[in-house]
N, C-alpha and C positions, 0 to 999 in steps of 0.2 A: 516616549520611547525613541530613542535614537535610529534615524534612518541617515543611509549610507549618502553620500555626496553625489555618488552617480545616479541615485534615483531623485526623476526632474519630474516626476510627474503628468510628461507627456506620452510614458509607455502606457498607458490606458485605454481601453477600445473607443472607436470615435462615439459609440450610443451612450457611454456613459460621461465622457468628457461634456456631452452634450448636456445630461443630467445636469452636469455641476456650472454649467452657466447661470442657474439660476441663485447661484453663493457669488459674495465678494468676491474679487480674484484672487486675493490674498488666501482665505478662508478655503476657497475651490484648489487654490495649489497643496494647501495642506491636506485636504482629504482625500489628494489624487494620490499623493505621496504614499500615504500611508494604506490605500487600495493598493498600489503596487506590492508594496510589502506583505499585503494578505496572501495577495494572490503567486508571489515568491517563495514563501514559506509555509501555503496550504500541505504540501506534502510530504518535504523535509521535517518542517518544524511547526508541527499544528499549533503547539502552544502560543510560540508564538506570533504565528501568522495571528490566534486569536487574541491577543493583546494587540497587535496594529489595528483589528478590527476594530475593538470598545473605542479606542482615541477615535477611530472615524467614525462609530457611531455616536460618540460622544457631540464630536465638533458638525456631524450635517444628519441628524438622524428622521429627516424628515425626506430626505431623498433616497429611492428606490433601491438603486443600484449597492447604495452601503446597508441598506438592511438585508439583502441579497448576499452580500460578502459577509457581512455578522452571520445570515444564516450558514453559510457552507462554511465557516470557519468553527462554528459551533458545532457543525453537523461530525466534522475530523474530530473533534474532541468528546464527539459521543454526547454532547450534551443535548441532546436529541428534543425535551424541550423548548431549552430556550430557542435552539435550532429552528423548529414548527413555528415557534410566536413570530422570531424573524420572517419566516417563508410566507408568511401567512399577510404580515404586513407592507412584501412588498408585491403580494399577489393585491393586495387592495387597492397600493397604489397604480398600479398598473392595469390589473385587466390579463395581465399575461398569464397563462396559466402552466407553460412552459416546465416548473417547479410541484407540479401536480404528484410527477412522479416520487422526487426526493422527501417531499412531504406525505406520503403516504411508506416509507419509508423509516421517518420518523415516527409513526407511530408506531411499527413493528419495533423500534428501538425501544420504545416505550412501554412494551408490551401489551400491544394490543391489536395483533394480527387479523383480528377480526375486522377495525375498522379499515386496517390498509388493503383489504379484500373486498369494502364498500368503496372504496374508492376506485379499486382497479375496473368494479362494474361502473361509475360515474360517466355523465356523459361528457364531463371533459374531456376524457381519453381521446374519443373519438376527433377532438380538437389536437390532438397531438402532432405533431411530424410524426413519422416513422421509424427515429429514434429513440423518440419518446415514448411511442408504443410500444416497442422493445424493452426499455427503460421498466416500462410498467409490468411487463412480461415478467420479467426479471423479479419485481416485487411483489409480486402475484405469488410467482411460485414460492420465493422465500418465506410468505406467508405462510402458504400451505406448509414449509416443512416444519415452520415453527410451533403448527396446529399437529405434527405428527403426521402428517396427509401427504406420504413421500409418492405415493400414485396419480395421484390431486396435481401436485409438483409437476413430474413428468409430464402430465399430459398436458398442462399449463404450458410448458416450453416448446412443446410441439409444434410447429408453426412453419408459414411458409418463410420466414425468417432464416430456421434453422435446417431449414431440407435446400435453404436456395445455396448452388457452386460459385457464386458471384461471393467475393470477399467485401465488408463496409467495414463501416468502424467499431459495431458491435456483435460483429462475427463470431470473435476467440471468445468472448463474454459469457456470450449466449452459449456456444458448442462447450464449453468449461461449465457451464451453471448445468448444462443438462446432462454432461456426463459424472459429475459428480453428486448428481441425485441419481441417476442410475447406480453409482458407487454403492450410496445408503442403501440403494431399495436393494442391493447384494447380485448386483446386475454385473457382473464384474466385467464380462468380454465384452458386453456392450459399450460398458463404462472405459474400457482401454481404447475401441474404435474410437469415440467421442473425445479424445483426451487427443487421440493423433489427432483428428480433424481439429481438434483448438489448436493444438501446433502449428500445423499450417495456413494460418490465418492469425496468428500471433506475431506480427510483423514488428511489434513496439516491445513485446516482451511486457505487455500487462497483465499476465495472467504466472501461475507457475504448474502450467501446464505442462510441460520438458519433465519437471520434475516428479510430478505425479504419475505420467506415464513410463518412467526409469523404476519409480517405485514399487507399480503393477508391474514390470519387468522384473523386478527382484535384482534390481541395478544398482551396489551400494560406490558412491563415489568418496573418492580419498583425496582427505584435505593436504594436499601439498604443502603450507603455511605450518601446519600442524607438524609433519614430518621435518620440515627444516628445523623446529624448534626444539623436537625431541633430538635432532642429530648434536644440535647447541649443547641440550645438558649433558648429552652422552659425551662428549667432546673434554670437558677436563676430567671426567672420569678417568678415559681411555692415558690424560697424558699423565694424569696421577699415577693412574697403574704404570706406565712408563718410567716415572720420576723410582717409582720402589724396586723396578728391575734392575734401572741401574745402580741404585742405593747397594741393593744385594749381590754383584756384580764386583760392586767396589769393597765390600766387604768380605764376600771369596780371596779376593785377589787380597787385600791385606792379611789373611788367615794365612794362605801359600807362602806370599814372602816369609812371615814369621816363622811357620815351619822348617823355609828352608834357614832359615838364621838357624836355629836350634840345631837342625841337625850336621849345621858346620861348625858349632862349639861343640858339641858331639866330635868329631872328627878332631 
């Protein structure tokens, strides 16, 4: 697959640059390359972020780090899967367990909410960071709501996470995952409070929180773009009808002249 001129392969985090010393140089500049590309197109363009993936795991798939980008490239593609075999094989390499969450994830993909609900009691968890534990929060509850368990849900999200005034990076996440099971469970003013509070804590605009809360406001917004376009079609309408006023304008006035001819050979 063709990669751009500007990617040099040293935009790569220094842990995995590290990874790839143990490949030719030659062989390590290509795998970096085509890492960048994953990780450029994970969001825009999953497809093909995961075609840069396969060539890298084609060309190094014995190091960690590219089965890691195989996994979250398959994981945007839903291929949830192959996704797990990836996450799975570069939790062996490593030891990291960091990926605990996104793989337990995957099996809710898979349909099997049950097992990502063994996982969220596992005692990896407890090896998490704090984002991670969040992380797991998060798939916990979405388990439950997949089990129909929207009570289960809720109280899963409860946490001093989400009652704390200090904003992180899983703030809006979290306040948006729990006011929209409050939505389900028919929570509505609850689920409006919780929708403000993601707002203001949505400082990246990851969530469409704004938007859910205009909707429980009964706030319908007008496409601008849309109106320009309709004013376009209306537009040779209007000079059409124009073109036939004057048409019929010019034909009055020809009728008058001829009358008056007539009524001067009359005369």
């Amino acid at each position: 697959m063709p990669i751009p001129e500007d990617v040099t392969g040293d935009e790569i985090d220094k842990d995995v640059r590290q990874e790839l010393q143990s490949l030719p140089k030659t062989l390590a500049e290509d795998v970096a390359r085509n890492l960048v590309m994953v990780a450029r197109l994970l969001d825009e363009d999953p497809e093909g972020a995961y075609g840069y993936s396969r060539v890298a795991l084609r060309l190094a798939s014995r190091v960690a780090a590219v089965r890691e980008a195989a996994g979250f490239a398959a994981y945007a593609n839903q291929k949830y899967g192959e996704a797990l075999g990836e996450f799975r094989a570069a939790k062996r390499m490593t030891g990291n367990i960091d990926l605990w969450p996104v793989m337990a994830d995957c099996e809710r993909g898979l349909g099997r909410p049950e097992k990502a609900l063994d996982m969220a009691g596992a005692p990896e968890v407890h090896k998490l960071d704090k984002a991670g534990q969040v992380e797991m929060r998060l798939v916990a509850a979405g388990a439950r709501r997949d089990m129909g368990q929207l009570d289960a849900a809720i109280v899963t999200l409860q946490s001093p996470e989400l009652a704390a005034n200090s904003v992180q990076p899983w703030t809006a996440r979290l306040r948006y995952a729990y006011a929209d099971a409050l939505l389900a469970a028919e929570r509505q003013s609850e689920a409006r409070e919780w929708f403000a509070k993601a707002v203001e804590a949505d400082r990246d605009g990851s969530t469409d929180a704004s938007d859910r809360l205009a909707e429980l406001d009964g706030v319908e917004f007008v496409d601008a773009m849309a109106e320009d376009e309709d004013d376009e079609v209306q537009a040779p309408a209007s000079s059409e009808a124009s073109e036939h006023e004057d048409e019929d304008q010019d034909e009055d006035q020809d009728e008058d002249q001829d009358e008056g001819a007539d009524q001067g050979d009359k005369d």
